[in-house]
Each structure stands twice: as structure tokens, then as C-alpha cells.
C-alpha positions in Angstrom: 31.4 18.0 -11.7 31.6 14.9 -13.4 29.0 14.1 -15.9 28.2 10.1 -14.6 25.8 8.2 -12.2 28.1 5.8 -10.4 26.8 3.1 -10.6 25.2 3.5 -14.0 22.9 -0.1 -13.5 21.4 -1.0 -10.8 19.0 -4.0 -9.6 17.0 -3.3 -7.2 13.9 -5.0 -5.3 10.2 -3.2 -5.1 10.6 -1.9 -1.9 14.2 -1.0 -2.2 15.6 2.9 -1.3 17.9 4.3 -4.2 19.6 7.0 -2.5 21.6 9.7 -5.3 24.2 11.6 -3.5 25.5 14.7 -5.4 29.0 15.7 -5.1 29.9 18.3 -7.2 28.4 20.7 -9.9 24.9 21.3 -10.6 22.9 17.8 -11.2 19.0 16.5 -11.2 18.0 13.1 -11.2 15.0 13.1 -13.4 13.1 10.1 -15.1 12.8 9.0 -18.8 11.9 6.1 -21.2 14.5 3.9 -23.1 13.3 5.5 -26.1 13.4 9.4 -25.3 16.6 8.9 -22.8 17.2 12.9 -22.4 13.4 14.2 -22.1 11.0 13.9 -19.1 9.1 11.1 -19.1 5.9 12.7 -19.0 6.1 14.3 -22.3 6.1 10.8 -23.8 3.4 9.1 -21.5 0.7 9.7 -19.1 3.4 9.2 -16.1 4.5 12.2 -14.2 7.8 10.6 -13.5 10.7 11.3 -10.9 12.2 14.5 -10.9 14.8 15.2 -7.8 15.6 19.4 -8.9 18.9 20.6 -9.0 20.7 20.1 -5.8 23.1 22.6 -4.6 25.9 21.2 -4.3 28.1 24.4 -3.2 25.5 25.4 -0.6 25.7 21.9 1.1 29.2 21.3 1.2 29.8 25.1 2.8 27.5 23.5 5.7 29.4 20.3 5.4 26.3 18.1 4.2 26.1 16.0 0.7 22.3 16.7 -0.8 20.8 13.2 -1.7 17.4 12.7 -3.4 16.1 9.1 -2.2 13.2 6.9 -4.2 11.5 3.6 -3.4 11.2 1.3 -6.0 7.7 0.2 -7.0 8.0 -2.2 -9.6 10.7 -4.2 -11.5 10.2 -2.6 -14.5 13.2 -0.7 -15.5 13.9 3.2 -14.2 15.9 4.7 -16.8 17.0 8.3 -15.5 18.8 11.1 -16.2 20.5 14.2 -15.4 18.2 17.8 -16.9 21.5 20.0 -16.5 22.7 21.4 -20.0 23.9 18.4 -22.4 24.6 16.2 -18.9 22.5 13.5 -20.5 23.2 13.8 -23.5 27.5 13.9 -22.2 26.3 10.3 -21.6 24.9 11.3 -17.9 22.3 8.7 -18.1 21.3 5.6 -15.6 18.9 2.4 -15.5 17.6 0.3 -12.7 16.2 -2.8 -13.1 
């Protein structure tokens, strides 16, 4: 699949849904820091941080159904994420909101 979130930035409002669809390969959506943009966020801080698993993809589509992962937005601080697969992130697999 292709190694991107589309979009890449997002605003969003505390309250907001972010839903991630995934449409090919094998991706996670899982939460960093600006500063350690391809680790968990929980090995830099006391946060345990979003972490959507790897979604399969294959298995969905055979059923025809697109596996999403969906999050409420809590603050306006910025949500920088990421995708755990192999090098995904560091490919350039990488997103902010806010």
C-alpha cells in the first residue's frame, strides 16, 4: 500500500471524530511526540497514547468492508501520529492534527 496519511494535517475541534480508513497493505495508526515522530508516545512520557493495531486490510476487502479506526479529539494540542509497520514512518508515513 502506499506509505501516506491523506490528509497529512488536520484541524480539528475537541469533540471532533477523526475517522482513518485503510485501503491497502498492512498499516497502524499509533501516537507520537514531535520530537520522537517514529516511537510510541509512551516510551517518551507518562501518556499511554493511541494505538489503532494493524488492520487487515485483505480480510476486509474479501468481505467488501474498508477497516477504519476512529478517535475523538480531546484537546487542541497537536496529535502527531504514525504508522508502526516496518520503516512506514520513517518512509515519511507520519501525520499531525491540530
Amino acid at each position: 500500500g502506499t506509505k501516506i496519511f491523506s490528509p497529512d494535517n488536520l484541524k480539528a475541534d475537541v469533540g471532533d471524530m477523526i475517522q482513518f480508513q485503510f485501503r491497502g497493505g498492512n498499516h497502524s495508526v499509533a501516537q507520537s511526540n514531535f520530537d520522537n515522530p517514529c516511537t510510541p508516545i509512551s516510551q517518551h512520557t507518562n501518556q499511554t497514547g493511541i494505538f489503532s493495531g494493524y488492520q487487515p486490510v485483505t480480510a476486509s476487502q474479501a468481505m467488501g468492508m474498508i477497516p477504519t479506526y476512529t478517535i475523538m479529539v480531546s484537546a487542541k494540542t497537536p496529535l502527531w501520529f504514525y504508522c508502526s509497520q516496518g520503516n512506514h514512518c520513517q518512509s515519511g508515513m507520519v501525520m499531525v492534527v491540530n
